[in-house]
C-alpha positions in Angstrom: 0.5 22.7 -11.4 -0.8 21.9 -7.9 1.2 22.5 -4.9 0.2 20.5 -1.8 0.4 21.8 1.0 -1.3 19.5 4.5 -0.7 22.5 7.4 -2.1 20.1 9.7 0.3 17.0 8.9 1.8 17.1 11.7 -1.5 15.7 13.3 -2.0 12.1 13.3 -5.8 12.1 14.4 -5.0 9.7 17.0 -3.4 7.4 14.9 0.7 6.8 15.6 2.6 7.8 12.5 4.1 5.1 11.0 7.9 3.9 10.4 9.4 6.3 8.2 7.2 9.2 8.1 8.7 12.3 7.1 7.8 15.7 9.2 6.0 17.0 6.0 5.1 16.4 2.0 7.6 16.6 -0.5 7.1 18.6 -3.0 4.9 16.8 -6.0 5.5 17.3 -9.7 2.1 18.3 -10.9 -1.3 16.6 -11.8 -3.7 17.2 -13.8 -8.0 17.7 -13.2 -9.8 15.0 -13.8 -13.8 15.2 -14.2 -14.2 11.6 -13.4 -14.7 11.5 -10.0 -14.1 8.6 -6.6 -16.0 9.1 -3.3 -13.1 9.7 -1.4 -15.3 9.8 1.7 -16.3 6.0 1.3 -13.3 4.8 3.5 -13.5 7.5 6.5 -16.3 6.5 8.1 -14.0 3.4 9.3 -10.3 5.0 9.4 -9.8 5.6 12.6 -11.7 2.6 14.2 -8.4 2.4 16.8 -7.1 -1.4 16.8 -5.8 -0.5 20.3 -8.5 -2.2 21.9 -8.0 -5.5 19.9 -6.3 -8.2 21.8 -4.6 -9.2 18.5 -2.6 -6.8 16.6 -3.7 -6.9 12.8 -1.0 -6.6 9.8 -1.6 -6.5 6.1 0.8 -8.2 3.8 1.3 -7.1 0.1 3.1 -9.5 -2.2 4.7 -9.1 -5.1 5.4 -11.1 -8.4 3.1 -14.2 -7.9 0.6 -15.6 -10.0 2.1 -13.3 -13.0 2.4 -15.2 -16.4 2.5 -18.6 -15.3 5.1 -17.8 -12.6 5.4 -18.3 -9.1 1.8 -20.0 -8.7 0.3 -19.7 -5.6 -3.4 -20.7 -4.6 -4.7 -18.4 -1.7 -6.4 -21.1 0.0 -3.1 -23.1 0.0 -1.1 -19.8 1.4 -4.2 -19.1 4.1 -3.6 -22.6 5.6 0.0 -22.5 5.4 0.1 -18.7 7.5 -2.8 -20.0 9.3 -0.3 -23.5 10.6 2.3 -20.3 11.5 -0.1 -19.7 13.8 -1.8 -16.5 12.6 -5.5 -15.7 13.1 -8.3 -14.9 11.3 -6.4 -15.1 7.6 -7.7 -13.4 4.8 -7.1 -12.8 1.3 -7.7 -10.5 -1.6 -7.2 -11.0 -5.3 -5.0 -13.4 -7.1 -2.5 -10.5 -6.5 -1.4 -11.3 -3.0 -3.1 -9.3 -0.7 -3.7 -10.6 2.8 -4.7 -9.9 6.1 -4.3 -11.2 9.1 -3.9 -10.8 13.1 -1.1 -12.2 15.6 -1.9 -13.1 19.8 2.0 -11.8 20.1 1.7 -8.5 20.9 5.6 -7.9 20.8 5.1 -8.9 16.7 6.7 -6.0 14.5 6.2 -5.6 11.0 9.6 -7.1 9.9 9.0 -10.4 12.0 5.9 -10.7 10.0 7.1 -9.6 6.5 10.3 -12.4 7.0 7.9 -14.9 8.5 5.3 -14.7 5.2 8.8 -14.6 3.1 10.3 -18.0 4.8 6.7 -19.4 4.6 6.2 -19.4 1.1 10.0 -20.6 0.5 9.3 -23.3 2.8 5.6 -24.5 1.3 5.8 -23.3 -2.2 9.9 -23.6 -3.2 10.3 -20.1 -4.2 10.8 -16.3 -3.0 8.8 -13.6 -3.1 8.9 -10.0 -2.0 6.9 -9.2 0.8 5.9 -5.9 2.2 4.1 -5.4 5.4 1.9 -2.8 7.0 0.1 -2.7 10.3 -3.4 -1.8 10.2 -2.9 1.5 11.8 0.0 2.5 9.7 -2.2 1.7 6.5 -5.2 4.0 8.0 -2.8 6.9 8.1 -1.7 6.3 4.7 -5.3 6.5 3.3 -6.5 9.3 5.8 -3.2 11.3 4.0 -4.9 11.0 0.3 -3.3 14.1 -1.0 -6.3 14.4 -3.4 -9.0 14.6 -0.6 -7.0 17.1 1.3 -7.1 19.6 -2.2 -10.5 18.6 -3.4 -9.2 17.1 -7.0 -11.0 14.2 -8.0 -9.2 11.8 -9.6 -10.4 7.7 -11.1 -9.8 5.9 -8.2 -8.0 2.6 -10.2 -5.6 5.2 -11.4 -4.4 6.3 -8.0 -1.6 4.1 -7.0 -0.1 3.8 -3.5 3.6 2.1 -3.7 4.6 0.5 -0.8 8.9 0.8 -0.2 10.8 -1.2 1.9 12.5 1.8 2.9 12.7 5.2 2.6 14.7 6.2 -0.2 17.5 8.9 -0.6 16.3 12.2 -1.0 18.9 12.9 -4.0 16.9 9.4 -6.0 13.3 11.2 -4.9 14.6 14.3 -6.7 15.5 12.9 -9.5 12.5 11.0 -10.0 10.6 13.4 -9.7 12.5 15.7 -12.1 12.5 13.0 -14.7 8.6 12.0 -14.4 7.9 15.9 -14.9 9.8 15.8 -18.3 8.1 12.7 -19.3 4.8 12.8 -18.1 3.6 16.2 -17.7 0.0 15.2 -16.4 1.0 12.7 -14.0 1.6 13.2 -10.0 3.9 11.9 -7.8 4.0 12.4 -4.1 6.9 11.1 -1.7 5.6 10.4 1.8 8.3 8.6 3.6 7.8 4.7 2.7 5.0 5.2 0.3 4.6 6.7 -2.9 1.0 8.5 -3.8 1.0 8.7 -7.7 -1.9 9.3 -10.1 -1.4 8.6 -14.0 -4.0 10.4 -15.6 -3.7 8.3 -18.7 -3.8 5.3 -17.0 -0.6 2.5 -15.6 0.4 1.1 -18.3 0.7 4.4 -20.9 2.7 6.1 -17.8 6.1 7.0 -18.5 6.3 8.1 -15.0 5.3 4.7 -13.8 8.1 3.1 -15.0 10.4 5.1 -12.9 8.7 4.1 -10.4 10.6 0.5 -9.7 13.1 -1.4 -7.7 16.0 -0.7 -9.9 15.0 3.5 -10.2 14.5 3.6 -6.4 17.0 1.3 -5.1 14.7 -0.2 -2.5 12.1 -3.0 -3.2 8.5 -1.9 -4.2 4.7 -3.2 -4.9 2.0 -1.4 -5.7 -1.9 -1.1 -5.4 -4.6 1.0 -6.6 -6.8 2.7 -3.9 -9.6 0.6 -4.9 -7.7 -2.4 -3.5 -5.9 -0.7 -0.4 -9.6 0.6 1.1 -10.9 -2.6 0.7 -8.3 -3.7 2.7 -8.8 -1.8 5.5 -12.5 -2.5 5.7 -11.1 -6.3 5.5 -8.9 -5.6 8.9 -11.5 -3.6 10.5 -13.8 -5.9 9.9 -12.4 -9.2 11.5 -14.7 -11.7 9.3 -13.7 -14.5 7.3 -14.6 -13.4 3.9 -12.7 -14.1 1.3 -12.2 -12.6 -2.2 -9.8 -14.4 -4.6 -12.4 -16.6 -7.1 -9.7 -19.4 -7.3 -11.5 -21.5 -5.1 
């Protein structure tokens, strides 16, 4: 079993900690090596590109539950033009999954304005509501620049490494017994607790995880969506890259 330990969390490297943060890592339950390895060095060469110049501030949304089984359909050229009439800038999106980001000229903008403005969007254009989770693009650089894996040298598949995004931070007696339970059930998996994100790496993959399936609204008592690293890097470069680009082949 590894034990993480980050003596230097307490650092933010010049970027402010985001809502939530606890003062240190909880205590994981255990991974396993993995000889397949990511380049965890891929996304540092942009982390800490400070957005505190930008005149805008930049916000990524994550959405959950659309475009799943026939349900809750949603084209991401029809929700670009709808955030883009809300006056938002510079729109993007990523996957059928709903990933977007996308910058605001109000500088007094938090994340829950934008995470209830995207949520009364979509009821408004599309008749039906969805979950919607929302990160600033400095809060999601700390996240990724915390990759407990980088910070003990493990190298893990990178579609297996999952970061899930809370709406709050959850009570410490549900985070122990989560993390008691996915031990029992899934002895190679990790979970890490990090204030309003969950780090957690299935070593057989999602969807054998019996750990993963704790891992859920009704288990945490908060709301939850998750992403692979693969997708929440790319995301990043997306924000820190101000284009137009777009990556969602349903156009």
């Amino acid at each position: 079993m590894y034990i993480l330990r980050d003596r230097n969390l307490h650092k933010t490297n010049g970027v402010p900690r985001g809502r939530g943060y606890s003062s240190k890592w909880r205590r994981p339950i255990g991974f396993m090596k993995i000889s397949i390895a990511k380049n965890v060095h891929t996304c540092r060469a942009f982390l800490f590109s400070s957005s505190m110049s930008r005149s805008r501030l930049v916000f990524i949304a994550f959405l959950r539950g659309i475009n799943v089984g026939g349900h809750n359909i949603i084209k991401m050229q029809d929700l670009r033009e709808a955030l883009e009439r809300h006056a938002y800038k510079s729109v993007r999106t990523y996957l059928q999954s709903g990933n977007v980001v996308l910058s605001t000229d109000d500088q007094n903008n938090t994340e829950e304005h934008v995470r209830d403005d995207i949520a009364s969007t979509i009821h408004d254009t599309f008749g039906f509501d969805v979950s919607v989770i929302v990160r600033s693009r400095d809060e999601l650089a700390d996240i990724i620049s915390h990759d407990p894996y980088h910070s003990t040298g493990v190298a893990v598949l990178a579609k297996w490494h999952i970061i899930n995004f809370l709406s709050e931070e959850p009570d410490q007696a549900i985070v122990d017994n989560i993390q008691t339970k996915a031990h029992d059930i899934s002895p190679k998996d990790h979970i890490l607790f990090r204030g309003t994100e969950i780090h957690s790496y299935h070593a057989e993959g999602v969807i054998k995880s019996k750990a993963a399936k704790l891992l859920t609204d009704k288990h945490l008592r908060v709301h939850v969506t998750a992403r692979n690293w693969n997708t929440v890097t790319k995301l990043l470069a997306m924000a820190d890259d101000g284009g137009d680009d777009n990556d969602d082949d349903d156009e």
